[in-house]
C-alpha positions in Angstrom: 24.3 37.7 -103.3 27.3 39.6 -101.8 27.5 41.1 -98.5 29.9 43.9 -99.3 31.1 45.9 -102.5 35.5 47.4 -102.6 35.8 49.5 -104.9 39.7 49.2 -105.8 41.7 51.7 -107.8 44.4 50.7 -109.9 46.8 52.0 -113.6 46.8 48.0 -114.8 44.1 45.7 -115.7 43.6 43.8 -118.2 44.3 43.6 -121.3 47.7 44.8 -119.1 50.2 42.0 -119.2 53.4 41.7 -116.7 53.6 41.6 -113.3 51.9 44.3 -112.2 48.3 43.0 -112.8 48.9 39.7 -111.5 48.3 41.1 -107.4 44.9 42.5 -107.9 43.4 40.4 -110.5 43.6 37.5 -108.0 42.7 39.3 -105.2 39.3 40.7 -106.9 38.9 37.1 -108.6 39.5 35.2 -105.1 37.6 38.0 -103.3 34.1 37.5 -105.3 34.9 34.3 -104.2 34.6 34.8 -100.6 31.8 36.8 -101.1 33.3 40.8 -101.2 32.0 42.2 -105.1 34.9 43.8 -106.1 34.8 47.2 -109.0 38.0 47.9 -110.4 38.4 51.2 -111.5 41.0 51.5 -114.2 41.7 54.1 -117.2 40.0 53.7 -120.5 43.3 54.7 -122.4 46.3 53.4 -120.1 50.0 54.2 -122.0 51.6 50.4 -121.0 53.8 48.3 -123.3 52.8 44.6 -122.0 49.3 43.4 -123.5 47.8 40.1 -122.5 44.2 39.7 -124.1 44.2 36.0 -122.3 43.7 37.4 -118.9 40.5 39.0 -120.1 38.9 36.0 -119.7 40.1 35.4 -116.5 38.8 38.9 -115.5 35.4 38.0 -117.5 33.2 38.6 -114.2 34.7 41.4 -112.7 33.0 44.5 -112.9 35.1 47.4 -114.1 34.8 51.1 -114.3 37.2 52.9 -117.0 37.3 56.8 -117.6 39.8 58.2 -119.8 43.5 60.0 -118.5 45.9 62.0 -119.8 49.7 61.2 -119.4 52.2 63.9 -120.6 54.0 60.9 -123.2 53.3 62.9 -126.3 55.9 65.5 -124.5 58.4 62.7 -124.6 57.5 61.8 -128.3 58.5 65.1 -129.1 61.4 65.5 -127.0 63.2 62.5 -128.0 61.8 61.9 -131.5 60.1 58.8 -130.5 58.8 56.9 -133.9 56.8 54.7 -131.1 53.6 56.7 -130.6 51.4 53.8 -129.9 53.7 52.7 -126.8 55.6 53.7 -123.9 59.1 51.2 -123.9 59.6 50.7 -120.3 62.9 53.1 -119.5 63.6 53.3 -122.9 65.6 56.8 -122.2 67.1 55.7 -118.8 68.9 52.5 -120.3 70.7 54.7 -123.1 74.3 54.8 -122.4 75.0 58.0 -123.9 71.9 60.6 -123.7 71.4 63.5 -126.0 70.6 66.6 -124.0 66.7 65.9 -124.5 67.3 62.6 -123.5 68.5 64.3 -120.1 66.0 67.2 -120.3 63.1 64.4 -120.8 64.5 62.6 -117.5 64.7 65.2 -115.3 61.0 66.9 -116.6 59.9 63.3 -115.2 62.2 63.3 -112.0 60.8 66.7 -110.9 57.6 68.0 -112.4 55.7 65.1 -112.5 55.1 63.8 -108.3 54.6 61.3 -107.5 54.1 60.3 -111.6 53.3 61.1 -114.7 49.7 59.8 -113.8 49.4 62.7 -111.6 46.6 64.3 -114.1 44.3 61.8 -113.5 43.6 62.3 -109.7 41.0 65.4 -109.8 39.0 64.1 -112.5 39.0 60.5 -110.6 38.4 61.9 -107.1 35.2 63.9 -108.5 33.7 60.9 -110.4 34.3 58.3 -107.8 32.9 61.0 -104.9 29.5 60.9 -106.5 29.7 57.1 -107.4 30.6 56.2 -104.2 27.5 58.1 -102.6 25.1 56.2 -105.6 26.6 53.5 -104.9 27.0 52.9 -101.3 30.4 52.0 -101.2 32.3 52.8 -97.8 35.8 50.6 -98.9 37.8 51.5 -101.0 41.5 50.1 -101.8 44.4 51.8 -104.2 47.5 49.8 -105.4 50.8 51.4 -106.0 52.9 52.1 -108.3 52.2 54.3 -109.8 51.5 55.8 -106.8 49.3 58.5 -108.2 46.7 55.9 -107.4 47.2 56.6 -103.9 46.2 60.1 -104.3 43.3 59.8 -105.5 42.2 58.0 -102.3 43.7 60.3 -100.3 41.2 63.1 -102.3 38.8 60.6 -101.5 39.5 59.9 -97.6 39.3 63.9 -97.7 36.3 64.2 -99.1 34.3 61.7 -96.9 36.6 60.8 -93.9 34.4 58.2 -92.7 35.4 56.1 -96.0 37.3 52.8 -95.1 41.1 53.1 -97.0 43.3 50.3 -97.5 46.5 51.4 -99.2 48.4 48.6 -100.9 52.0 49.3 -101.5 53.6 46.7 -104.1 57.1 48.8 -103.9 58.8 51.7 -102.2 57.7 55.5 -102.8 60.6 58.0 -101.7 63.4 55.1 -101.6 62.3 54.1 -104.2 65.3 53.4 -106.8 64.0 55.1 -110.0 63.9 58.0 -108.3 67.8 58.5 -108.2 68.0 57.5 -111.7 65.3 60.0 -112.9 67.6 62.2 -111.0 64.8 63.7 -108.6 65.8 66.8 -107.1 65.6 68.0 -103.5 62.2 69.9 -103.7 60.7 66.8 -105.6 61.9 64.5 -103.0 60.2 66.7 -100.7 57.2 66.3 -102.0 57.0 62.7 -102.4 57.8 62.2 -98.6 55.1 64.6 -97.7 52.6 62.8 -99.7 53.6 59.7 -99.1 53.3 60.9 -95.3 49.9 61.5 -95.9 48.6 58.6 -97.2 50.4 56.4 -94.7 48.7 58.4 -92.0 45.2 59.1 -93.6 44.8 55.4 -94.9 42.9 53.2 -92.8 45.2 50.6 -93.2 48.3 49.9 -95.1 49.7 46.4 -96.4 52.3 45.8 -98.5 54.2 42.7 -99.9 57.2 42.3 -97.6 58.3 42.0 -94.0 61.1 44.6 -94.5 59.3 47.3 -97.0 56.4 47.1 -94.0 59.1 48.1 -91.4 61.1 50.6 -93.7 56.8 52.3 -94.4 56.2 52.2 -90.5 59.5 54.5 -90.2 58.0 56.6 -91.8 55.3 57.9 -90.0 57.5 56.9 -86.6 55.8 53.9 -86.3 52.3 55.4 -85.7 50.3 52.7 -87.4 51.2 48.8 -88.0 51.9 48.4 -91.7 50.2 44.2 -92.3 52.3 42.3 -94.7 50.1 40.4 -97.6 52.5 38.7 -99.6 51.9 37.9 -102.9 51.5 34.5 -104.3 50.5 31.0 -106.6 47.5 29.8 -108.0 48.1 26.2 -108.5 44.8 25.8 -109.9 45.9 28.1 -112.9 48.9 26.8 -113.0 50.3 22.8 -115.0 52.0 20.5 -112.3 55.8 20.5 -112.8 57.4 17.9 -115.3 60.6 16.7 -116.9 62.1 18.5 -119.1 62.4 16.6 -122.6 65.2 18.6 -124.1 68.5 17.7 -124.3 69.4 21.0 -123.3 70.8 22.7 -119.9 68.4 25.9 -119.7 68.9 28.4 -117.8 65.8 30.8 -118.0 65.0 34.5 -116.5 61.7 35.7 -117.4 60.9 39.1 -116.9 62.1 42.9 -116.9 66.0 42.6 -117.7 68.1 46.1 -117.6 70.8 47.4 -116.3 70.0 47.7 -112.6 69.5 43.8 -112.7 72.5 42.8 -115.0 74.6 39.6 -113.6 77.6 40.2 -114.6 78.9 37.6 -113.2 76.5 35.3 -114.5 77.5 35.9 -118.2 81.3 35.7 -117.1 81.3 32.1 -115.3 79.0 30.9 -118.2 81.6 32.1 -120.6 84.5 30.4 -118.4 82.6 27.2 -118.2 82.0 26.9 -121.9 85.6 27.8 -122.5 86.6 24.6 -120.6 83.8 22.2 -121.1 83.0 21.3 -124.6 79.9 19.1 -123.4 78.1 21.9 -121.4 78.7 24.2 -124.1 77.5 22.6 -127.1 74.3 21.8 -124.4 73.3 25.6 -122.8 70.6 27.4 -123.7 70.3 30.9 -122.0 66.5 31.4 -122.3 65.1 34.8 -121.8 61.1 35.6 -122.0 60.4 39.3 -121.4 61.8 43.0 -122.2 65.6 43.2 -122.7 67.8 45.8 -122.3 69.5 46.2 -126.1 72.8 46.4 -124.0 72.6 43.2 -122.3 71.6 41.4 -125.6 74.7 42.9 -127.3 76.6 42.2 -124.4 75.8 38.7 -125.0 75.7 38.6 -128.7 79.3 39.7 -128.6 80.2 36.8 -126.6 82.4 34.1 -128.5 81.0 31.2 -126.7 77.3 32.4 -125.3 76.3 34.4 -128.9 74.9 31.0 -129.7 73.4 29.7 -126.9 70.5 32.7 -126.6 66.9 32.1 -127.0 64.7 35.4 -126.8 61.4 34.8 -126.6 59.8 38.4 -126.1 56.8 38.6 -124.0 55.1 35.3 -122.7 51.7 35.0 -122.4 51.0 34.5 -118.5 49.2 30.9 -119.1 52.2 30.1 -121.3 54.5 30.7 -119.3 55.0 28.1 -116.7 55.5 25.4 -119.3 58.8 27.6 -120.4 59.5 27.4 -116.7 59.2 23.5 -116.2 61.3 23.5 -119.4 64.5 24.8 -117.7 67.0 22.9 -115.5 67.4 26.4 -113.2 65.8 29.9 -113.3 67.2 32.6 -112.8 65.8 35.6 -110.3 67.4 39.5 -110.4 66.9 41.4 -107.9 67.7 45.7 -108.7 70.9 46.1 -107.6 69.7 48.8 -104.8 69.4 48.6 -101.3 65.6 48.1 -102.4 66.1 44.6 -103.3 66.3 43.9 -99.3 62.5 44.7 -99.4 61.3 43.0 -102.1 59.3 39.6 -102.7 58.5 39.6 -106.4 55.9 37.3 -107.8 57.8 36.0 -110.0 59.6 34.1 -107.6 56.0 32.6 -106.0 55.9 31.6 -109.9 58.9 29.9 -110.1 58.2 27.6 -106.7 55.5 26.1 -109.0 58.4 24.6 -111.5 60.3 22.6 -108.6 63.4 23.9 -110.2 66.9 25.4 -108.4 66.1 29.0 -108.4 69.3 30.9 -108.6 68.6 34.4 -107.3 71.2 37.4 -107.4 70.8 39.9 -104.7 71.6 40.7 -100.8 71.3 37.7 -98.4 69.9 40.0 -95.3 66.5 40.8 -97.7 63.1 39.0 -97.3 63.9 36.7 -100.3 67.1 35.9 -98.8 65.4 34.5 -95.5 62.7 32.3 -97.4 65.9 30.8 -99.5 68.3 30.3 -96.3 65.4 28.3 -94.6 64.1 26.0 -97.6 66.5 23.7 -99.8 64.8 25.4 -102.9 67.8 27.6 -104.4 70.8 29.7 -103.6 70.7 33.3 -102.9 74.5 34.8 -104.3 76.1 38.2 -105.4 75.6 38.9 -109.2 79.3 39.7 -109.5 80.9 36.5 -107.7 81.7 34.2 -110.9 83.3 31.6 -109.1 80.5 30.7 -106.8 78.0 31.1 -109.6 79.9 28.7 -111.7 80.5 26.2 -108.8 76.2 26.2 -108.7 75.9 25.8 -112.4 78.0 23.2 -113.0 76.8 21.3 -109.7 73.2 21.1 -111.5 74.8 20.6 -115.1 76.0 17.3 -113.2 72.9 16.5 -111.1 75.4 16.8 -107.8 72.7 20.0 -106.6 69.5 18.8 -105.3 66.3 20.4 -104.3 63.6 19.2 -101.6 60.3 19.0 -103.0 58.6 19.2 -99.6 60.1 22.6 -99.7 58.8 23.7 -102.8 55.3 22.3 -101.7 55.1 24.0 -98.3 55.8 27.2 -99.7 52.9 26.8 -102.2 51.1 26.1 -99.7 51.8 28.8 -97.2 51.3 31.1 -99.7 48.8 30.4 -102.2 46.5 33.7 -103.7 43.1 31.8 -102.3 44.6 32.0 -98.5 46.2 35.3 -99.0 42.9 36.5 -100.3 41.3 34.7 -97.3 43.3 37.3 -94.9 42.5 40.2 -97.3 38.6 39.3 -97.1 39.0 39.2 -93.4 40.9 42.9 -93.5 37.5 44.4 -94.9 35.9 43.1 -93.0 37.3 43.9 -89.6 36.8 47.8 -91.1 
């Protein structure tokens, strides 16, 4: 029987595919475990692209609480003459290169009415269910997981309510820096807000973690470094996971998996591939360029359009999470995008913790004074480069085309081990408890 029920509060569960679920499914998964019963309480309705009815069953024991929210989307339906009804296309508006003025009045309605999201509706009718649940319950712990970060404000509505309730608030990205926010073009009074609420739940929650070293400092600056921000990093099941094998193919794949746009485009990348197929007839009648995930229609075009790399494209849409780490033991190096922000300094994405379990080069594109740019600088496991340099890039590709790049395994292994979901669970468990 379990000692101790957290009730945690986040926008995507399953049947919620992506990165976003992964964090918290293992963490309430490992967590009954350890003996902590974890509720998840999630919307009935939620507007998310992403479905993956497989992690279901990995969710199978979890209880879960879903009431119904409203999201103002059916205003963007109407604004931009959306055919898509049933769906919400991740920054479908903001990747347009030319907008139509409700393209632009649809961007900044979302920039600077809706703070800190368009989930916003949600938190009243949350905070006066889960007060009274709570009290039935017995539940003194609760934990909320942003973005959105609307989550957070329904346990700061909580922590109001009852201040003796135990908060741990779980940041996964940035609030007010974060990078979106320029792009939804968030005015001054909006940005106001979001600081001042963000404020708030740093200083209300009884603890704060987050999932990197830097994004813990840049949170503690923000509440002049009144409370210790604890890092939980993300991380691997191995048990989920295949061991990593040889390739088959007689192909040179280069794979990215994932969210690919604008902010994340590597230039560079596409240039040196082009130069290298230009001059090496072997390498380009072997590349494959293998994408699994959403695409900006840009980048495919960009590629497309390309005399030598139109053919070399595989698009595989969204992978099922068990499915995927085959695709990754498939390629010969995989590729890792970091926004092109001064956000990428702070983050540790899981898809790189994914990656490690291939024991292939990982080839990431983003600033070398960043969390990620440590890890890579201390372990033989990959190269950390600018997106825009196409002669280093191309000096890295064709140094694994020709087997002259090598990895060390113990690398790969130590990392797994350092930071696999069951030990990172284990310091979680230990968090609730010490409250």
């Amino acid at each position: 029987m379990s000692e101790k029920k957290v009730l945690i509060i986040t926008y995507y569960w399953p049947p919620s595919g992506g990165v976003g679920v992964q964090r918290w499914l293992h963490f309430a998964i490992n967590l009954k475990k350890l003996g902590i019963e974890p509720v998840i309480y999630t919307p009935s309705n939620p507007q998310f692209e992403i479905q993956d009815e497989k992690l279901l069953e990995l969710a199978k024991d979890i209880e879960v609480i879903k009431k119904p929210i409203w999201e103002p989307f059916q205003l963007f339906h109407k604004l931009t003459g959306s055919k898509n009804k049933g769906k919400i296309q991740q920054g479908v508006v903001l990747e347009k290169p030319k907008k139509s003025f409700k393209d632009k009045l649809f961007v900044w309605l979302r920039g600077n009415l809706f703070v800190p999201d368009a989930r916003r509706f949600w938190v009243k009718p949350s905070v006066k269910f889960l007060s009274g649940y709570l009290l039935d319950k017995d539940i003194n712990t609760i934990i909320t997981t942003g973005p959105p970060h609307t989550m957070h404000m329904i346990g700061l509505g909580l922590k109001k309510k009852e201040p003796t309730l135990q908060w741990i608030a779980d940041f996964r990205d940035p609030w007010s820096d974060w990078d979106i926010l320029k792009q939804l073009k968030t005015g001054f009074l909006a940005m106001s807000r979001h600081r001042k609420l963000e404020r708030n739940v740093l200083k209300r929650a009884t603890e704060v973690i987050t999932v990197s070293k830097r994004l813990g400092l840049s949170l503690e600056s923000k509440i002049r470094n009144e409370k210790e921000v604890k890092v939980l990093m993300n991380g691997i099941d191995l048990a989920e996971n295949p061991a990593a094998a040889t390739s088959n193919t007689n192909k040179f794949t280069i794979g990215y998996f994932g969210m690919l746009n604008e902010l994340r485009d590597p230039q560079g990348l596409w240039l040196a591939l082009e130069n290298i197929c230009a001059e090496n007839k072997d390498f380009a009648s072997k590349l494959e360029i293998r994408i699994g995930g959403i695409v900006s229609d840009s980048i495919v075009e960009r590629i497309k359009s390309s005399k030598h790399l139109s053919s070399c494209l595989t698009q595989l849409g969204y992978v099922p999470h068990q499915e995927v780490f085959r695709h990754y033991q498939e390629c010969d190096v995989l590729l890792l995008l970091l926004n092109k922000s001064d956000n990428a300094k702070w983050i540790l994405p899981v898809k790189f913790f994914e990656y490690l379990s291939a024991h292939r080069p990982i080839l990431t594109f983003g600033p070398d004074d960043s969390d990620l740019g440590d890890i890579l600088s201390e372990n033989n496991i990959g190269r950390m480069m600018s997106g825009d340099d196409s002669n280093e890039i191309a000096k890295f590709i064709l140094a694994n085309f020709t087997s002259q790049y090598s990895t060390e395994k113990k690398d790969f292994d130590q990392l797994l081990a350092r930071h696999s979901r069951v030990a990172h669970a284990r310091e979680l468990a230990d968090l609730i408890n010490s409250i």
